[in-house]
N, C-alpha and C positions, 0 to 999 in steps of 0.2 A: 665846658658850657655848651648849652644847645642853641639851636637855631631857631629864633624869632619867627620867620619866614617858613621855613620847615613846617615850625608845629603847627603854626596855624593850619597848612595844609590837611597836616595830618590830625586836626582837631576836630575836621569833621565828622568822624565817628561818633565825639565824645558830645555833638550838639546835641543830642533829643532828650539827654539829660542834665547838662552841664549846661549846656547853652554853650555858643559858639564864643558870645561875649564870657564867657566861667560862670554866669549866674545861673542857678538851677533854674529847671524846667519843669523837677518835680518834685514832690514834698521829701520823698527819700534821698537825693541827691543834695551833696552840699555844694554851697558859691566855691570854686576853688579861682577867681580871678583876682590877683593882687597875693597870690600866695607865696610861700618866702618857695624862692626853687626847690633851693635840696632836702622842703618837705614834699614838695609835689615827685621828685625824685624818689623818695623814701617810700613813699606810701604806694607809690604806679611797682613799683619794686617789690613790697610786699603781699601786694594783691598779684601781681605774677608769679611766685613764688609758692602763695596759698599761706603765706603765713599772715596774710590777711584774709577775711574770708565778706565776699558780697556776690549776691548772684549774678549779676551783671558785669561786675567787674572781672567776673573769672571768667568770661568771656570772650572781653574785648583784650585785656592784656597778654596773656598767652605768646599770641601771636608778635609782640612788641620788641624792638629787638631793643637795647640798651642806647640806641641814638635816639632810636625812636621816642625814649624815654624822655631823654635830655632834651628832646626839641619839642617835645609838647609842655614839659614842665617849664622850660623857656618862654614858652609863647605864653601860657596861662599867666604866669607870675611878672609879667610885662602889661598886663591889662593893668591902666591904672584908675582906680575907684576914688570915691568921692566920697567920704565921712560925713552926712549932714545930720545937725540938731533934730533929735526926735520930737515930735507933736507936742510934750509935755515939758520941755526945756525953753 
């Protein structure tokens, strides 16, 4: 399992899309905050890999080493979110 404290560190990169909190910043970026870990694992893995494909993401992941992975997908999936009733409920 990764490190809470770590990722966040190392979440900084991921803010001007992700948002620091996991909520996106831009319309092409998804919320990844409150994600189940070892899909945020899965996916930073696949996009390293190229057997995912996003322009930005082949980027930034590259350079990630495998802790690196686990402590951001730590930190993100530690963010906890708040479910409210939409406008029309």
């Amino acid at each position: 399992a990764g490190d809470v404290k770590a990722g966040r560190a190392k979440a900084m990169m991921c803010q001007a899309c992700h948002g620091l909190d996991g909520l996106s910043k831009t319309p092409d970026a998804p919320n990844i905050a409150g994600q189940i870990e070892s899909y945020l694992v899965a996916q930073l893995q696949a996009f390293k890999t190229g057997m995912r494909k996003n322009e930005a993401m082949s980027v930034v992941t590259p350079p990630l080493s495998d802790k690196d992975i686990e402590d951001l997908a730590a930190y993100f999936s530690a963010i906890e979110i708040k479910i409210v009733k939409g406008p029309h409920e």
